[in-house]
Backbone as CSV, one residue per row, in Angstrom:
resi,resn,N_x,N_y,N_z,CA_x,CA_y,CA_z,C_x,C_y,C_z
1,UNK,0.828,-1.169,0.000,0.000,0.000,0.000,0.883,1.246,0.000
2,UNK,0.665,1.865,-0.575,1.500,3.226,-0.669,0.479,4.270,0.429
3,UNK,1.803,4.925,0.703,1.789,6.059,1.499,1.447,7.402,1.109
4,UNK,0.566,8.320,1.988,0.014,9.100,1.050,1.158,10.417,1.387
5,UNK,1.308,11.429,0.451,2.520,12.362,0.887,2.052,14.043,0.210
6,UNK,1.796,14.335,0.834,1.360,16.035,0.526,2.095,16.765,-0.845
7,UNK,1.553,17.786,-1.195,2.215,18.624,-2.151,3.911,19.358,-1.758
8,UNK,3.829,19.782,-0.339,5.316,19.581,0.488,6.457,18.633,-0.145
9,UNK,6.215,17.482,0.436,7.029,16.665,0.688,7.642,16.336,-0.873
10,UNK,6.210,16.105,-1.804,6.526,15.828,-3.098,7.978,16.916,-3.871
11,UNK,7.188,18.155,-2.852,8.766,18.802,-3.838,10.216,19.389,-2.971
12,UNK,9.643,18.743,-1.881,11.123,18.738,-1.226,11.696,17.593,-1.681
13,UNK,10.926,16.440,-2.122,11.715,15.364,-3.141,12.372,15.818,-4.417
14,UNK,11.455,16.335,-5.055,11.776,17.113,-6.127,13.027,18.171,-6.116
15,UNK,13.317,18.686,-5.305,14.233,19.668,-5.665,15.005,19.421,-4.305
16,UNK,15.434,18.483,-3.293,16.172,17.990,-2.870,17.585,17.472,-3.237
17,UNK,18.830,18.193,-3.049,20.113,17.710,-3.623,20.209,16.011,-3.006
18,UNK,20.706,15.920,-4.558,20.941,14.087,-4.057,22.171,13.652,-5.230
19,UNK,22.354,12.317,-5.520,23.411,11.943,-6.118,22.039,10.803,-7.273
20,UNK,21.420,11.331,-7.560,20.953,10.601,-8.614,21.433,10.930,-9.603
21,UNK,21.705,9.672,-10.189,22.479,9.698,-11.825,21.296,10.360,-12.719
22,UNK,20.053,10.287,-12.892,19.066,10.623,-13.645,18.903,11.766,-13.329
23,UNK,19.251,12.981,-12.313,19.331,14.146,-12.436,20.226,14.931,-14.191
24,UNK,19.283,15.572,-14.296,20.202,16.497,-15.209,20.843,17.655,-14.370
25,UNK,21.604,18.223,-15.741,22.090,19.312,-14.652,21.263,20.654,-14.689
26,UNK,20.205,20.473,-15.599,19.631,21.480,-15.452,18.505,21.667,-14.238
27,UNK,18.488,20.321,-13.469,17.611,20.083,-12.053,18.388,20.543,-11.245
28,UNK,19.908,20.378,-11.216,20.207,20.679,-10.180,20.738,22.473,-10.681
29,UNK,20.412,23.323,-11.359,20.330,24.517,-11.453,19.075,24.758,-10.911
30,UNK,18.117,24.244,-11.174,16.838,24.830,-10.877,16.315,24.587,-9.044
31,UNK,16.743,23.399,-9.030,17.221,23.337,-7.698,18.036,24.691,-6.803
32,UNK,19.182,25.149,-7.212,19.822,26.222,-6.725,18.665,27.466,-7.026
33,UNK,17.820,27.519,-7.937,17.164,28.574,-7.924,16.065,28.893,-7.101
34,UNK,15.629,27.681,-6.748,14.606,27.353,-5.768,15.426,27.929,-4.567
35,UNK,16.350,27.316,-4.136,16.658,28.173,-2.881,17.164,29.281,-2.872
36,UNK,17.652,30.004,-3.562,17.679,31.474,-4.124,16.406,31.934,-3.733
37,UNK,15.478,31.592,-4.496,14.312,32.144,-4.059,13.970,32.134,-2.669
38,UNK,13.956,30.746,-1.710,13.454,30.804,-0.506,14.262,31.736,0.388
39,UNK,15.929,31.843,0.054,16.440,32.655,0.904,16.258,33.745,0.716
40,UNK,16.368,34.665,-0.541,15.416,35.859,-1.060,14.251,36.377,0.148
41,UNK,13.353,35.488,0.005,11.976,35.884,0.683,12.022,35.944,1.705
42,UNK,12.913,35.181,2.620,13.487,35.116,3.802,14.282,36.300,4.452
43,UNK,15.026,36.729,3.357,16.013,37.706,4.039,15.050,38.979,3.408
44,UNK,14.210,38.926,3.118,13.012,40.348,3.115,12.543,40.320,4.000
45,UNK,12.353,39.709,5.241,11.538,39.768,6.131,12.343,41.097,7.172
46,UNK,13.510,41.188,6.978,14.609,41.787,7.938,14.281,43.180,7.204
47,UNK,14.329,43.757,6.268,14.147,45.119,5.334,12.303,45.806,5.850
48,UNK,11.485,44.635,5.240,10.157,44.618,5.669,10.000,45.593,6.945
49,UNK,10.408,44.530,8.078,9.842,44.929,9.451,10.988,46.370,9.799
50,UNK,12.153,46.887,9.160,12.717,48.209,9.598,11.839,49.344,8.709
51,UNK,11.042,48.646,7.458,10.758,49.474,6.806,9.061,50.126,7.709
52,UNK,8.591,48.822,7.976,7.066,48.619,8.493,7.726,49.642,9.986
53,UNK,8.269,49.777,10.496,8.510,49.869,11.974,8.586,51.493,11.658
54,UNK,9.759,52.155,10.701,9.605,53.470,10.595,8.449,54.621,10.526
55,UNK,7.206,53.499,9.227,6.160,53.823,8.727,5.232,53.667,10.234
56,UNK,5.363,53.114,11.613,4.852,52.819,12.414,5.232,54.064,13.164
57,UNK,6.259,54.123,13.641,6.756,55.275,14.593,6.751,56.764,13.694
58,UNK,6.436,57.020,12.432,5.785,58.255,11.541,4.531,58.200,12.171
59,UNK,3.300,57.556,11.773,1.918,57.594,12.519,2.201,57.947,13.912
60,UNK,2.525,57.285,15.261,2.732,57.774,16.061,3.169,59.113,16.516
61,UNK,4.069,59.135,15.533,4.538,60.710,15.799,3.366,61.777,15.295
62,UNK,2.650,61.435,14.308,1.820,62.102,13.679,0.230,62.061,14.571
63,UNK,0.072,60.988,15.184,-0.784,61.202,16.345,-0.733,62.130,17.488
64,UNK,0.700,62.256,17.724,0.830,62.647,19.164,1.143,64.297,18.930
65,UNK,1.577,64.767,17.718,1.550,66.123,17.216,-0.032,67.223,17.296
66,UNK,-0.390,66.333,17.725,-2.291,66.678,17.953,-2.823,66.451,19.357
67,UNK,-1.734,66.374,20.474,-2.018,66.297,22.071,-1.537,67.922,22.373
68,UNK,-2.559,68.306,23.086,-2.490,69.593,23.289,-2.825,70.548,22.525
69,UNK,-2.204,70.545,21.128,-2.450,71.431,20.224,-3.658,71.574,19.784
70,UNK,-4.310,70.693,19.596,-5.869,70.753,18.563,-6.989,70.505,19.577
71,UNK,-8.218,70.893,19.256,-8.901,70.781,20.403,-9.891,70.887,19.548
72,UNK,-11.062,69.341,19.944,-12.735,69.805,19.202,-13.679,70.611,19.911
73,UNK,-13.994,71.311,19.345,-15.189,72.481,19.298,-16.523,72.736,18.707
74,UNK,-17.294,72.593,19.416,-18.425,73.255,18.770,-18.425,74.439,18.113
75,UNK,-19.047,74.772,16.682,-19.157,76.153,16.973,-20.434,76.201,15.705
76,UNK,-21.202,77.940,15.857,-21.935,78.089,15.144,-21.593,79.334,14.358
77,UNK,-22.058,79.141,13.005,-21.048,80.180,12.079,-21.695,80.932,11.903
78,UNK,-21.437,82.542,12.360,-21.682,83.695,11.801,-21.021,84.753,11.048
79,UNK,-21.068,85.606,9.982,-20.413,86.253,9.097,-19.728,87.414,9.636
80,UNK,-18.540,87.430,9.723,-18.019,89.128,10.147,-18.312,90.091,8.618
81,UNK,-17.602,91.352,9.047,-17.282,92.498,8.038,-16.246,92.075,7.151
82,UNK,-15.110,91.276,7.543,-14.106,91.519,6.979,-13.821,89.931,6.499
83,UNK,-14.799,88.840,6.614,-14.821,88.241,5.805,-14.889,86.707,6.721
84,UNK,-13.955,86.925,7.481,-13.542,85.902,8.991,-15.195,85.075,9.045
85,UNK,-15.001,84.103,9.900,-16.184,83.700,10.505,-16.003,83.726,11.868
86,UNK,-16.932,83.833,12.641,-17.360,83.816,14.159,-17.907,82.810,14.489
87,UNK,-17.572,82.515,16.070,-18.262,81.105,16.417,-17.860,81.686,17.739
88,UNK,-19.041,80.943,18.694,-19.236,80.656,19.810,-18.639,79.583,20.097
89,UNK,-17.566,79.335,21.344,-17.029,78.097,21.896,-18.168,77.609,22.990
90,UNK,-18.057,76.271,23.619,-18.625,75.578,24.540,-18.349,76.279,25.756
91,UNK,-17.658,77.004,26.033,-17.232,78.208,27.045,-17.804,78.979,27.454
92,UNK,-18.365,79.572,25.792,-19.503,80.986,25.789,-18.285,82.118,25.425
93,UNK,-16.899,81.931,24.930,-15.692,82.642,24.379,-16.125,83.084,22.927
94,UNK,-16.299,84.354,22.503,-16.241,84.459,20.904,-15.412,84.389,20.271
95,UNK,-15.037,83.203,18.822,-13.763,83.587,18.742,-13.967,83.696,17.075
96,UNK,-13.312,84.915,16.358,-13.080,84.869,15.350,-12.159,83.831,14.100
97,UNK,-12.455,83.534,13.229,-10.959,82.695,12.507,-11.462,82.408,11.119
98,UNK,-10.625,82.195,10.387,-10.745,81.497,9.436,-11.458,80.072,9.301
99,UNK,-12.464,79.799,8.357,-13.097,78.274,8.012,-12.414,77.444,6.697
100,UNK,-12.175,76.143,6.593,-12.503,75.731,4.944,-13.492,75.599,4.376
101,UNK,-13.498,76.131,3.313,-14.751,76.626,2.383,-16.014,75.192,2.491
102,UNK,-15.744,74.273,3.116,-16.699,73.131,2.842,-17.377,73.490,3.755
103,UNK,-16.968,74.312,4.859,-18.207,74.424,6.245,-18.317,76.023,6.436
104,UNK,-18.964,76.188,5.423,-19.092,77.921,5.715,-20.310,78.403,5.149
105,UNK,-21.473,77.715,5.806,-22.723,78.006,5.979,-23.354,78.244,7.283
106,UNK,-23.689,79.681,7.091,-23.811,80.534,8.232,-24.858,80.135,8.970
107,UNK,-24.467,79.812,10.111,-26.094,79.672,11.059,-25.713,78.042,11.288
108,UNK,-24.931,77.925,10.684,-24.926,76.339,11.338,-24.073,75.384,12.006
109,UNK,-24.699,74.591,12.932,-23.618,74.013,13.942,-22.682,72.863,13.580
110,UNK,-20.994,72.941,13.733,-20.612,72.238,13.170,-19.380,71.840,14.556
111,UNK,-18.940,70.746,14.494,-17.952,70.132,15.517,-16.634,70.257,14.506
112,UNK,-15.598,71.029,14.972,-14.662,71.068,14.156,-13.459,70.954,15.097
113,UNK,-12.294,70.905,14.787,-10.654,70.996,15.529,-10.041,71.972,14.999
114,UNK,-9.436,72.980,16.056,-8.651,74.267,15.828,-7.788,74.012,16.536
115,UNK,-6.754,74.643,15.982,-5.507,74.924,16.669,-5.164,75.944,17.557
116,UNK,-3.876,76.021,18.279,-3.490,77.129,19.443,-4.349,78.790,18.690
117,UNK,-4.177,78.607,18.116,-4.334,80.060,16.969,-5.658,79.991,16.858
118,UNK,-6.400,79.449,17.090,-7.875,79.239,16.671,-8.397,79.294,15.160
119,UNK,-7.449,78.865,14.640,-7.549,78.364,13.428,-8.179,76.892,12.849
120,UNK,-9.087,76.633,12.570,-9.795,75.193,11.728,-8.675,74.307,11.464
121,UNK,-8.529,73.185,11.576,-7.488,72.134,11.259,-7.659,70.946,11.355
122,UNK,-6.714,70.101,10.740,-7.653,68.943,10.452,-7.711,68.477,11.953
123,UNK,-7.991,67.079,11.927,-8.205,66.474,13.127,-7.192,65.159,12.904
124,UNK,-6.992,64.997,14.820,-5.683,64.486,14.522,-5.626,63.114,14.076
125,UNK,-4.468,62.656,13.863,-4.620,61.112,13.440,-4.740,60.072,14.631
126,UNK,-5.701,59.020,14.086,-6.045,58.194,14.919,-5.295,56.801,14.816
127,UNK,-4.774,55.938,15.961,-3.955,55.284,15.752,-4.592,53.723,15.423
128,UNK,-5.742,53.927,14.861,-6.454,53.057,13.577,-5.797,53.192,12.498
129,UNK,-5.504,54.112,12.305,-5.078,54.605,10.756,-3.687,54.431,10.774
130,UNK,-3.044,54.501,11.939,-1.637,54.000,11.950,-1.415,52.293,11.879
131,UNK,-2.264,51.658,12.445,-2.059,50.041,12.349,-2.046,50.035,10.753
132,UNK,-3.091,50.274,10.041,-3.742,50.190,8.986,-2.339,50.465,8.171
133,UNK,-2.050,51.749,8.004,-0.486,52.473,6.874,0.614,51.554,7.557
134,UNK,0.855,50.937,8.561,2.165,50.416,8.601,1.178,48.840,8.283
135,UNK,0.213,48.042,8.321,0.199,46.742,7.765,0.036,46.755,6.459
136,UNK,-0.630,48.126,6.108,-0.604,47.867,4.174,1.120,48.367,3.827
137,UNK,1.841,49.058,4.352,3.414,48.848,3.673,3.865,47.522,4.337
138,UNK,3.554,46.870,5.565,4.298,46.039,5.303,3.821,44.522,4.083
139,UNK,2.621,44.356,3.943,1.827,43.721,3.175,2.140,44.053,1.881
140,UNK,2.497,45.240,1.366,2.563,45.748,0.164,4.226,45.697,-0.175
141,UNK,5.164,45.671,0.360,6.551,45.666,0.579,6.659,43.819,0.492
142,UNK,6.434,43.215,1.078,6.525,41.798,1.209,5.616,40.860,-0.148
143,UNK,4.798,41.551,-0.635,4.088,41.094,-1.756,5.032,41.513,-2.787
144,UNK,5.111,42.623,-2.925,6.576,43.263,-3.994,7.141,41.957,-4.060
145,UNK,7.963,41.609,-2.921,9.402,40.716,-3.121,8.925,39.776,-3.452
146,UNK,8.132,39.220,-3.219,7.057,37.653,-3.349,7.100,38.165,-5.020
147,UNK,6.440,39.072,-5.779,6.326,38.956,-6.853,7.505,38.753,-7.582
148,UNK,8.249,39.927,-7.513,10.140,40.126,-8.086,10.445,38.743,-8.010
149,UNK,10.614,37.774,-6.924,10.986,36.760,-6.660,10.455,35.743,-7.783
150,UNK,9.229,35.599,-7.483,8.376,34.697,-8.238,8.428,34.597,-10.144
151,UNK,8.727,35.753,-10.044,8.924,36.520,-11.625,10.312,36.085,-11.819
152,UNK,11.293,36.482,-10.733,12.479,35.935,-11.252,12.822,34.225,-11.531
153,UNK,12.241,33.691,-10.300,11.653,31.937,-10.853,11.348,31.614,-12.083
154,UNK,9.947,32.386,-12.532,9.790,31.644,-14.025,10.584,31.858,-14.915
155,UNK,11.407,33.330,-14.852,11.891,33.170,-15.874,12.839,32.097,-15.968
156,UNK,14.147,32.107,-14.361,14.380,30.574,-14.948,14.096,29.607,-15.419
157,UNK,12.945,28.896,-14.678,12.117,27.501,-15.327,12.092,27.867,-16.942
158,UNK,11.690,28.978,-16.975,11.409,29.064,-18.739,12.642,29.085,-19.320
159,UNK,13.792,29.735,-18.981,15.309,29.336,-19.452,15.854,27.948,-19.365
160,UNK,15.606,27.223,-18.530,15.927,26.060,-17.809,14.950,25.470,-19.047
161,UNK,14.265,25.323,-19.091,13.213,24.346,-19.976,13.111,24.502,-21.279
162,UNK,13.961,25.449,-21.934,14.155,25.841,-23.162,15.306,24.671,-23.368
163,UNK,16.111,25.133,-22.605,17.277,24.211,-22.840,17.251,23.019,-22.452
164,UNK,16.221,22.321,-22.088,15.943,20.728,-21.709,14.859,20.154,-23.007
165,UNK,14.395,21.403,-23.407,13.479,20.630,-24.579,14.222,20.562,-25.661
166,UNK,15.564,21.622,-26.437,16.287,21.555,-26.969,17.387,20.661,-27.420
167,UNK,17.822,20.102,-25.962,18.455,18.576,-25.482,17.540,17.651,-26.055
168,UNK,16.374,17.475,-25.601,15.095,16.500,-25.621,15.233,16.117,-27.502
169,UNK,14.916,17.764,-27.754,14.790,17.128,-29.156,15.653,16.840,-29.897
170,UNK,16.980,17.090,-29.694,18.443,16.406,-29.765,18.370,14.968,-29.626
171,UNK,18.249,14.467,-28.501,18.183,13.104,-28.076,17.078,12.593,-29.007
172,UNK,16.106,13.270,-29.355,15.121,12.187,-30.493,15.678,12.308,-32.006
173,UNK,15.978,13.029,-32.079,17.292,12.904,-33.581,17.801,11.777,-33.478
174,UNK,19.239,11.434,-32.554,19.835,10.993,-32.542,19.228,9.342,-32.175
175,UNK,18.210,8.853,-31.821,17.646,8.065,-31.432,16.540,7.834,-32.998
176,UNK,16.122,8.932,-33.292,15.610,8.393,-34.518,16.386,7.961,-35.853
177,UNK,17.755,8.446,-35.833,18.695,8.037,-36.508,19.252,6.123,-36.582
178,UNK,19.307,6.402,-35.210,19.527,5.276,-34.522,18.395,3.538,-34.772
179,UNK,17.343,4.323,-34.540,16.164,3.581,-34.496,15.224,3.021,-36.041
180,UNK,15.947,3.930,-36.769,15.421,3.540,-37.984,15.480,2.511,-39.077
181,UNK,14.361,2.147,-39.637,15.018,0.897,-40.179,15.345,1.286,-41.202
182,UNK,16.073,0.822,-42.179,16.573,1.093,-43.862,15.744,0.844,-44.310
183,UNK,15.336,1.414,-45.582,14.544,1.367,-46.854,14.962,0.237,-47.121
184,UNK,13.590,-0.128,-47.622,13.709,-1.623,-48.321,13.333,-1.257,-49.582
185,UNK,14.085,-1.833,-50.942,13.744,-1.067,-52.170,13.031,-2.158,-52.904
């Protein structure tokens, strides 16, 4: 009864260095390319995580640039003379400032973030959005190499197999030469 053996094992047989005479040598190139590749993908993991880690401690920094400084506010917009808008804080403070043009309809209540200056600004980053930008570079960085890698594979196999079918059809020449019977006249 035979033993049953996974897609694994089959090609760690497969591309396992050994001393079989029925190896060509173009197996045992393709063999070396195979582990080219695995060490490749392997030693991306070290680039990856300094690259993922920078893009990690940027968000952070970019979160924490918004402690103290920015502050949400109510406010309701009324028109000055000189162009400014006015708003009432949660205080009962009037404070004049500049709006972006998307919220500058007068009379109405809007929750916004200003800065020391009482200036409109965005709002700060949330460290959702930081998990998120450092797992899509590192996901997106590690897929890269997976591809480059993978791309660089076929093209061997396809070099490698050019030159084994080339052989191949060599060997049936020479075998059909061989194999043939003479004309009988």
């Amino acid at each position: 009864m035979r033993a049953r053996t996974g897609w694994l094992m089959r090609r760690v047989r497969l591309y396992r260095p050994d001393r079989n005479p029925l190896r060509r040598p173009s197996d045992r190139w393709e063999t070396l390319v195979v582990a080219l590749a695995i060490g490749l993908v392997l030693l991306s993991i070290w680039p990856v995580t300094v690259v993922s880690a920078a893009v990690y401690q940027r968000g952070l920094r970019s979160e924490l640039s918004g402690s103290g400084v920015r502050e949400s506010v109510t406010v309701t917009l009324a028109r000055t003379q000189t162009g400014a808008l006015r708003w009432q804080r949660d205080d009962g403070a009037q404070v004049t400032g500049l709006v972006t043009p998307r919220v500058q309809v007068v009379g109405m209540t809007y929750q916004v973030w200003v800065d020391a200056d009482n200036r409109v600004t965005t709002r700060p980053r949330d460290h959702a959005d930081t998990i998120m930008s450092t797992s899509v570079a590192a996901f997106g960085l590690e897929l890269g190499v997976l591809l480059f890698v993978w791309l660089g594979y076929m093209l061997a196999r396809f070099l490698l197999d050019r030159g084994r079918y080339a052989q191949w059809s060599a060997a049936w020449v020479v075998a059909g030469e061989r194999w043939r019977r003479p004309r009988q006249t």
